[in-house]
MMTF fields as JSON, N, C-alpha, C and O atoms, coordinates in Angstrom:
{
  "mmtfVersion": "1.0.0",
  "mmtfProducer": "UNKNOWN",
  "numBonds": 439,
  "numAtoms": 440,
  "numGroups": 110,
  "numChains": 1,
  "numModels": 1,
  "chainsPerModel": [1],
  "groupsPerChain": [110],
  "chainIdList": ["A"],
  "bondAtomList": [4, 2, 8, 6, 12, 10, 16, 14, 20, 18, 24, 22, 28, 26, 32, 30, 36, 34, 40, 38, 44, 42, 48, 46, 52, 50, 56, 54, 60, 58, 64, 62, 68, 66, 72, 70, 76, 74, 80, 78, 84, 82, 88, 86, 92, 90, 96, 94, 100, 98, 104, 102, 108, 106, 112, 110, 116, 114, 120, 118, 124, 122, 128, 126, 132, 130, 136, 134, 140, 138, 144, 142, 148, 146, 152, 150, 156, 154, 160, 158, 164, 162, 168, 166, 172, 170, 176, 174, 180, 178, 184, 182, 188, 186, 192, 190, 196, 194, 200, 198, 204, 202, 208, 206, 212, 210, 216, 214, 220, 218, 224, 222, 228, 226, 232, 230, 236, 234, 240, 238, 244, 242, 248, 246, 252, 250, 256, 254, 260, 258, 264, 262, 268, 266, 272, 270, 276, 274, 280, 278, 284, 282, 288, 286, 292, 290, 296, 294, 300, 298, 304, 302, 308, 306, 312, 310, 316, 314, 320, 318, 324, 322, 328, 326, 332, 330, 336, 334, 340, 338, 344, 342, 348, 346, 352, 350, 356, 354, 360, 358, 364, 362, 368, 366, 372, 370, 376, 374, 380, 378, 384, 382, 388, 386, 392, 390, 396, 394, 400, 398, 404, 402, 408, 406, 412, 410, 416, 414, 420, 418, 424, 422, 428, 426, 432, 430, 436, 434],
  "bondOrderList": [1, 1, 1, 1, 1, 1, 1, 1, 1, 1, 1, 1, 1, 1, 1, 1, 1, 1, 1, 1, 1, 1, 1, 1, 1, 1, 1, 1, 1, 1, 1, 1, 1, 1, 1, 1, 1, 1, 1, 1, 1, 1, 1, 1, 1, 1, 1, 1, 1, 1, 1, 1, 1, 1, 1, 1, 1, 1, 1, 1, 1, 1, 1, 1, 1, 1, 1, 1, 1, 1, 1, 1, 1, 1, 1, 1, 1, 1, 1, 1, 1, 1, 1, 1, 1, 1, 1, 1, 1, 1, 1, 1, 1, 1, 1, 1, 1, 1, 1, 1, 1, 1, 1, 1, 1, 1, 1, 1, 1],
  "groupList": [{"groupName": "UNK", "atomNameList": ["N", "CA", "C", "O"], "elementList": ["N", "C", "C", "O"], "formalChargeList": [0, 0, 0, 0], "bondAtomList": [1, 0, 2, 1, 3, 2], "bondOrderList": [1, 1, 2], "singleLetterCode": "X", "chemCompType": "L-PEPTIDE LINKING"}],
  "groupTypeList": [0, 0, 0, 0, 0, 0, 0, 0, 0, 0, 0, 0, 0, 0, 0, 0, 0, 0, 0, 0, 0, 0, 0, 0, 0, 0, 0, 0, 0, 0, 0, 0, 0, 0, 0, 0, 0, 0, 0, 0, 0, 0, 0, 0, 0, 0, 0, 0, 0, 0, 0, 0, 0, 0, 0, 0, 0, 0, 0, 0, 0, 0, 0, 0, 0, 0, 0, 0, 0, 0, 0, 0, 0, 0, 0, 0, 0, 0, 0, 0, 0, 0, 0, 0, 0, 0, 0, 0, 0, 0, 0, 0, 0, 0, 0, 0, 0, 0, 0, 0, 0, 0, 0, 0, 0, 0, 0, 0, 0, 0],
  "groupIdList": [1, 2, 3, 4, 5, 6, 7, 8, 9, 10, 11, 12, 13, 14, 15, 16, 17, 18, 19, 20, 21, 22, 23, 24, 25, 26, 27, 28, 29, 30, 31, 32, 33, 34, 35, 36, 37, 38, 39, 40, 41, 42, 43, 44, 45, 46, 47, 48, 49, 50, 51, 52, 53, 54, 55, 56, 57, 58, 59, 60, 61, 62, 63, 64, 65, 66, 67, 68, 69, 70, 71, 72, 73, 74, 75, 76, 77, 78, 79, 80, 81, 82, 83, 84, 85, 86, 87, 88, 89, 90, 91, 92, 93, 94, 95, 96, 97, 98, 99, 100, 101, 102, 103, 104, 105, 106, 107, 108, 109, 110],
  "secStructList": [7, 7, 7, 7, 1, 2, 2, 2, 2, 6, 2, 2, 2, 2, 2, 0, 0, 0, 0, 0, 7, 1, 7, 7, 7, 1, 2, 2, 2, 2, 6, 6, 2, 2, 2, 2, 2, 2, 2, 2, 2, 2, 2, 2, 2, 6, 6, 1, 1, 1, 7, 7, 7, 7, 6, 6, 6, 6, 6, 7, 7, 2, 2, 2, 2, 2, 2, 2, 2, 2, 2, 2, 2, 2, 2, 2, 2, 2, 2, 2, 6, 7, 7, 2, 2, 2, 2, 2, 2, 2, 2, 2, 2, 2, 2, 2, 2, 2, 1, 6, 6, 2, 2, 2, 2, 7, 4, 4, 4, 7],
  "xCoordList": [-17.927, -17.197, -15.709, -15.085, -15.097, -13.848, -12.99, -13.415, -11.707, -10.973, -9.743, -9.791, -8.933, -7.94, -6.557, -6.613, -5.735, -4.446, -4.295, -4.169, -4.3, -3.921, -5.01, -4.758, -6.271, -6.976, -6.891, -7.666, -6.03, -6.036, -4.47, -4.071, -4.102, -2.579, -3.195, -2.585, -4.298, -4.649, -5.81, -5.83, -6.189, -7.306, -6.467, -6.999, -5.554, -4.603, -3.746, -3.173, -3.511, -2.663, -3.864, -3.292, -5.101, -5.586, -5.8, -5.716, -6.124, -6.385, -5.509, -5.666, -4.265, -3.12, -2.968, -2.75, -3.064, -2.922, -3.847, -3.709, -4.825, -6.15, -7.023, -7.379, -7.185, -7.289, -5.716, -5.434, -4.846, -3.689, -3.163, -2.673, -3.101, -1.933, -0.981, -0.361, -0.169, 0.901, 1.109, 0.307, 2.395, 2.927, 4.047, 4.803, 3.778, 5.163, 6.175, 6.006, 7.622, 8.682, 8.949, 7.898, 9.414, 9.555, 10.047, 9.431, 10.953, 11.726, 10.391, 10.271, 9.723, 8.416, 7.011, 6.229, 7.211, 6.187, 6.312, 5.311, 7.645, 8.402, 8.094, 7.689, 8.422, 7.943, 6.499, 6.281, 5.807, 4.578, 3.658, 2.534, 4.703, 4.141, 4.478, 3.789, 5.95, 6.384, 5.322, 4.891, 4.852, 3.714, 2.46, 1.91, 2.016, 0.439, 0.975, 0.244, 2.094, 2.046, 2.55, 2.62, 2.87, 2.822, 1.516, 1.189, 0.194, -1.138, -1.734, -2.25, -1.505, -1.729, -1.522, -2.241, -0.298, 0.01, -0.139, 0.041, -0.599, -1.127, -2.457, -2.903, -2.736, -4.704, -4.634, -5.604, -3.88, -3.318, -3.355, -4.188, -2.116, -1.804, -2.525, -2.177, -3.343, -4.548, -5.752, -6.603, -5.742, -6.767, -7.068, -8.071, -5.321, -5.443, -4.203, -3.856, -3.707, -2.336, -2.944, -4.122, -1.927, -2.224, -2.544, -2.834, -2.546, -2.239, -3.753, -4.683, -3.81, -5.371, -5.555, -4.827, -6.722, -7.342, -6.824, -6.714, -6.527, -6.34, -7.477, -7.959, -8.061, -9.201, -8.963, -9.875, -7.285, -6.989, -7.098, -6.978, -7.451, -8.093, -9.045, -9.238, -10.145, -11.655, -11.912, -11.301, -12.774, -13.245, -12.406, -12.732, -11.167, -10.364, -10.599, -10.762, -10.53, -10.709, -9.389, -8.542, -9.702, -8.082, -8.177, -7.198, -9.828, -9.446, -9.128, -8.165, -9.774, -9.429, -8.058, -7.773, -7.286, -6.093, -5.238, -4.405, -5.564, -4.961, -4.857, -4.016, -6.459, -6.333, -5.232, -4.949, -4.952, -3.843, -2.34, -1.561, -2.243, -1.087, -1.17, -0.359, -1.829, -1.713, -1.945, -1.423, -2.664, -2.749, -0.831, -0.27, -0.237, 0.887, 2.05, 2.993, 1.512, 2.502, 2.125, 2.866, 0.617, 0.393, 1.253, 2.03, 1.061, 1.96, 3.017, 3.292, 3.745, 5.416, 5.479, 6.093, 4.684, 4.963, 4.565, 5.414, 3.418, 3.729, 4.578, 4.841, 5.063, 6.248, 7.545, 8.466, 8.02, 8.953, 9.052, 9.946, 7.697, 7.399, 7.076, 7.224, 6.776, 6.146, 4.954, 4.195, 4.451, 3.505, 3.125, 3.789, 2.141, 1.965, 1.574, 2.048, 0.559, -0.007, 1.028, 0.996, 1.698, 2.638, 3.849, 4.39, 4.233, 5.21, 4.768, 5.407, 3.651, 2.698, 2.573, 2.496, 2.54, 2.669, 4.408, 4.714, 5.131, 6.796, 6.836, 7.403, 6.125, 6.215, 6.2, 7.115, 4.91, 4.134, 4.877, 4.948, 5.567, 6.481, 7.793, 8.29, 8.241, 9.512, 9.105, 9.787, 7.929, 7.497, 7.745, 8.629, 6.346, 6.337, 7.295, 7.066, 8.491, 9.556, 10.297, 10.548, 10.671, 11.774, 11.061, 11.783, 9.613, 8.911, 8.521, 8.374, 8.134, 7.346, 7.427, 6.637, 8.273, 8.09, 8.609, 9.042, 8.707, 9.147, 8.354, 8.686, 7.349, 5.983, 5.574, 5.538, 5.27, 4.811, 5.497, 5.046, 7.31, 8.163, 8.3, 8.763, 8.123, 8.306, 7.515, 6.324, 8.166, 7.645, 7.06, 5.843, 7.519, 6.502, 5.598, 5.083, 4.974, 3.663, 2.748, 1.556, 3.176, 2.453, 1.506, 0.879],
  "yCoordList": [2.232, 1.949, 2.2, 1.596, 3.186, 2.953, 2.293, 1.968, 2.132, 0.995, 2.35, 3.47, 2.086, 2.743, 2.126, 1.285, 2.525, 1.878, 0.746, -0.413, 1.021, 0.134, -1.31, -2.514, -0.557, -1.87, -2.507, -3.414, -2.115, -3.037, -4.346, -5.405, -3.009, -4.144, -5.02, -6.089, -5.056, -6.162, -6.926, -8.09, -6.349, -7.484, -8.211, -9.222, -7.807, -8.823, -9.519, -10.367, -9.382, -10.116, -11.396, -12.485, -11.522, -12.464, -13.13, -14.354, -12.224, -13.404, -14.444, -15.662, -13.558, -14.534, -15.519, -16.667, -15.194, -16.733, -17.637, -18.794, -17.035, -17.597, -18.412, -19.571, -18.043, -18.286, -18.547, -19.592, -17.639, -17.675, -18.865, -19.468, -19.562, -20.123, -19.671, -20.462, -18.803, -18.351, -16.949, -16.658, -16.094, -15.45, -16.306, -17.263, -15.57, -16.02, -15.35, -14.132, -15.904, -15.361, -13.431, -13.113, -12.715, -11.645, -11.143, -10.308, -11.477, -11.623, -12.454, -12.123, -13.189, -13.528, -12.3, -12.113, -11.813, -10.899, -9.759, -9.244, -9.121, -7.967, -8.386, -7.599, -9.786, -10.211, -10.465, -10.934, -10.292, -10.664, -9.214, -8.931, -8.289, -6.687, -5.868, -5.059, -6.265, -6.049, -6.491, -5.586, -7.701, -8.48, -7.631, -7.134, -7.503, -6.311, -5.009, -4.278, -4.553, -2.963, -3.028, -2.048, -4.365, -4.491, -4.417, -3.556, -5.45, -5.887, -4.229, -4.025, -3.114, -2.043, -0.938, -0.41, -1.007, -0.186, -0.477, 0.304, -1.924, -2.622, -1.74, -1.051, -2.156, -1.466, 0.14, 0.518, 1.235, 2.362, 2.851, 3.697, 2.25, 3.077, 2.378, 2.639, 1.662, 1.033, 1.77, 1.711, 2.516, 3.031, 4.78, 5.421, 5.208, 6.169, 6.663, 7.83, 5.681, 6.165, 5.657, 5.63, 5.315, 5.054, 3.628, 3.312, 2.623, 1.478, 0.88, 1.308, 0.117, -0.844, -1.787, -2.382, -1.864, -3.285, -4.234, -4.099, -5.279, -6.973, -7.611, -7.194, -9.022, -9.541, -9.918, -9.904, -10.427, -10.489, -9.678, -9.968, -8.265, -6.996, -6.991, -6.96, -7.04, -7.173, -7.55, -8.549, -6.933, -6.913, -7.284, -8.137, -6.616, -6.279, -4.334, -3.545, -4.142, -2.775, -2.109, -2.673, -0.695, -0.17, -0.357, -0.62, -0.197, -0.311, -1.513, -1.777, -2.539, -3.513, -3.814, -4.791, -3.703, -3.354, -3.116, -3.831, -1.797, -1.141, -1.49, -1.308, -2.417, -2.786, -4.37, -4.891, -4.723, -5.757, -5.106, -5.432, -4.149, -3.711, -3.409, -4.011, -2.767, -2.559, -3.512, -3.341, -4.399, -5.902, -6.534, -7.065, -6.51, -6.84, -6.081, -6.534, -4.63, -4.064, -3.796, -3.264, -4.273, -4.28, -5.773, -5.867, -6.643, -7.943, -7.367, -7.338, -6.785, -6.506, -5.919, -6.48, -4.685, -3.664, -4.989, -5.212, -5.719, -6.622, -7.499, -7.839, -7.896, -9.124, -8.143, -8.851, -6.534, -6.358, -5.26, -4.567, -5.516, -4.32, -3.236, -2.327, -2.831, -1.114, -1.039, -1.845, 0.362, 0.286, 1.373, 2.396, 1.415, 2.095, 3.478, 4.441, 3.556, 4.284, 5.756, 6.967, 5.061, 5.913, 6.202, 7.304, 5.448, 5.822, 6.898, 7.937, 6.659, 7.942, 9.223, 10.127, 9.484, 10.329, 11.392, 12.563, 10.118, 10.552, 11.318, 12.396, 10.559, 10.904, 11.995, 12.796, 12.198, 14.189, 15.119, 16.332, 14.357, 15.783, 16.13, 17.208, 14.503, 14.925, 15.732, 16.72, 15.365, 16.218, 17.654, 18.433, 17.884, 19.375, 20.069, 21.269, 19.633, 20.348, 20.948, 22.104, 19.302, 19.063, 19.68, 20.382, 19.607, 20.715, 21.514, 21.392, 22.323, 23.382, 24.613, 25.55, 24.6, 25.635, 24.942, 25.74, 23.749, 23.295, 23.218, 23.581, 22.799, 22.766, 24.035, 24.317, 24.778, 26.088, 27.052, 27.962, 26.612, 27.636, 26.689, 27.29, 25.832, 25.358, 25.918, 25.617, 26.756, 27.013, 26.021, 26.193, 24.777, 23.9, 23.241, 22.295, 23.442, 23.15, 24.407, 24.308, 25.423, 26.68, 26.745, 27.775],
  "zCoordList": [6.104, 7.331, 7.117, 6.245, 8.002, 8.022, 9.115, 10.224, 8.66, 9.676, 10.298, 9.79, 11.185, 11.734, 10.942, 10.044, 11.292, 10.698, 11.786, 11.389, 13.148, 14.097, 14.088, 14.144, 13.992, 13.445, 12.215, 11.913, 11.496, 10.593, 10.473, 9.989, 11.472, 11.369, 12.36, 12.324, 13.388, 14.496, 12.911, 12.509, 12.661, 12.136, 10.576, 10.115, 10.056, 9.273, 9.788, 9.104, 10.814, 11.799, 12.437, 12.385, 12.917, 13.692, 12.407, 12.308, 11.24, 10.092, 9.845, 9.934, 9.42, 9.44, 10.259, 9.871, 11.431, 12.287, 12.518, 12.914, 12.244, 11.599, 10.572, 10.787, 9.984, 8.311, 7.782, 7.194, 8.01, 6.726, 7.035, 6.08, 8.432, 9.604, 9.585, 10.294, 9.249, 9.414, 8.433, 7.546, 8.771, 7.864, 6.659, 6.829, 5.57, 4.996, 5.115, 5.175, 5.194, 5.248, 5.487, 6.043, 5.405, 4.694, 3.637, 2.975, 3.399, 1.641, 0.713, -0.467, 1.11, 0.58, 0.244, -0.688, 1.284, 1.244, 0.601, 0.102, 0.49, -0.278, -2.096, -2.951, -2.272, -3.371, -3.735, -4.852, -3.183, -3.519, -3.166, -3.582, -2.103, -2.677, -3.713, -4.334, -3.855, -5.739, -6.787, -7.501, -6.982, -7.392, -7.33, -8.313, -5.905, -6.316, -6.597, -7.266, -6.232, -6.459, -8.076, -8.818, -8.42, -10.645, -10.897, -11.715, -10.16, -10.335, -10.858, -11.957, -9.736, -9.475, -10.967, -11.815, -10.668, -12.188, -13.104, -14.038, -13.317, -14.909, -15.314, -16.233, -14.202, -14.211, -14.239, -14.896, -13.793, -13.745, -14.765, -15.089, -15.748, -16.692, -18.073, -19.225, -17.784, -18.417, -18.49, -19.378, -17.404, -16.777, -17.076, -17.393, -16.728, -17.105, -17.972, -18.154, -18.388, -19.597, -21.024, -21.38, -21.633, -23.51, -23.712, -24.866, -22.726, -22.8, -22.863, -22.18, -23.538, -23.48, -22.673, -21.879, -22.997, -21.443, -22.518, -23.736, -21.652, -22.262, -21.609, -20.556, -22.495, -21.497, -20.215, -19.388, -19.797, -18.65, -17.227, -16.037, -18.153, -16.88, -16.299, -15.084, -17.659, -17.255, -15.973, -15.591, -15.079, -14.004, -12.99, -12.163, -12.981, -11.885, -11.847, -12.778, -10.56, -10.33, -9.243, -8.549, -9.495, -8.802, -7.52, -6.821, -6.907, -4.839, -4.763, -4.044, -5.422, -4.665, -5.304, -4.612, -5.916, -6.049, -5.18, -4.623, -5.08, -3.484, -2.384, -1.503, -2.517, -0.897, -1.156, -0.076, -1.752, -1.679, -1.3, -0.405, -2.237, -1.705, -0.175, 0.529, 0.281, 1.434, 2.622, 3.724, 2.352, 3.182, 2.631, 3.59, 1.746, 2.027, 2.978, 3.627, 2.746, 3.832, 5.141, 5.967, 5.406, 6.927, 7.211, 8.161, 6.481, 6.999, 7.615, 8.814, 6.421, 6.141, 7.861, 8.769, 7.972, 9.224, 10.434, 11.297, 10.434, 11.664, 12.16, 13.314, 10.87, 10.825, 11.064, 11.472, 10.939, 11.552, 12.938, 13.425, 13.235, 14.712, 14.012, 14.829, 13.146, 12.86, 12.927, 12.389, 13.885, 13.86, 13.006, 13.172, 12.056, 10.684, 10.954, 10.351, 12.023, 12.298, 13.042, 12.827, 13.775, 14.367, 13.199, 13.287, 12.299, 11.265, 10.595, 10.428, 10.198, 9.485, 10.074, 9.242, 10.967, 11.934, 11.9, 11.675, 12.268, 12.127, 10.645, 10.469, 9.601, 7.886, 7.952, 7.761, 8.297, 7.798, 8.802, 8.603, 10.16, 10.59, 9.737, 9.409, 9.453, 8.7, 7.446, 7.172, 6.563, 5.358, 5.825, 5.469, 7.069, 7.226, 7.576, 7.725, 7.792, 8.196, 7.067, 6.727, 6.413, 4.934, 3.846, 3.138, 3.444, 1.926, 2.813, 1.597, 3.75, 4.563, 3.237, 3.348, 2.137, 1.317, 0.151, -0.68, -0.179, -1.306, -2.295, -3.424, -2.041, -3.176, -3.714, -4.912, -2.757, -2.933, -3.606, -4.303, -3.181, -4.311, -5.534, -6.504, -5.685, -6.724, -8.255, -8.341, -9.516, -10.428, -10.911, -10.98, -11.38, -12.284, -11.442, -12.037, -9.632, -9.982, -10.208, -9.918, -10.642, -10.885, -12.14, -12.387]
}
């Protein structure tokens, strides 16, 4: 099953007021997506750099990883009016405009 972006900023949002009772702060939440997007790269370069598992890893995995980070920044985008879905959108025009030949001339990804 997949979700939309817009449904997901509605369905972390009813949770929150729901289940969570509230949001926390935002300077709260910035910290605690600093926090999973560390959770994230522990397991990463564990995963796929030089670094070893600690028993503290064991049976943590990278999606669900991910999906924390990203449940913190659907907060972040509801708590300040963005809607993700449409930002994403703005992204890939500004990309396709700004690299439209940057990658491609680029020697070292050749």
């Amino acid at each position: 099953m997949d979700i939309t972006i817009s449904d997901a900023q509605q369905q972390v949002d009813d949770w929150i007021k729901t289940v969570g009772v509230r949001y926390f702060s935002e300077l709260t939440n910035l910290g605690i997506l600093m926090e999973e997007v560390g959770e994230l790269s522990r397991l990463m370069v564990r995963t796929y750099g030089e670094q070893s598992f600690k028993e503290s890893d064991k049976g943590k995995n990278i999606s669900d990883e991910m999906a924390d980070v990203l449940w913190v920044l659907l907060c972040l985008a509801n708590q300040t009016g963005v809607n993700l879905g449409e930002a994403l959108i703005k992204n890939f025009e500004k990309k396709n405009i700004r690299d439209a030949k940057r990658h491609t001339d680029n020697e070292k990804l050749r």
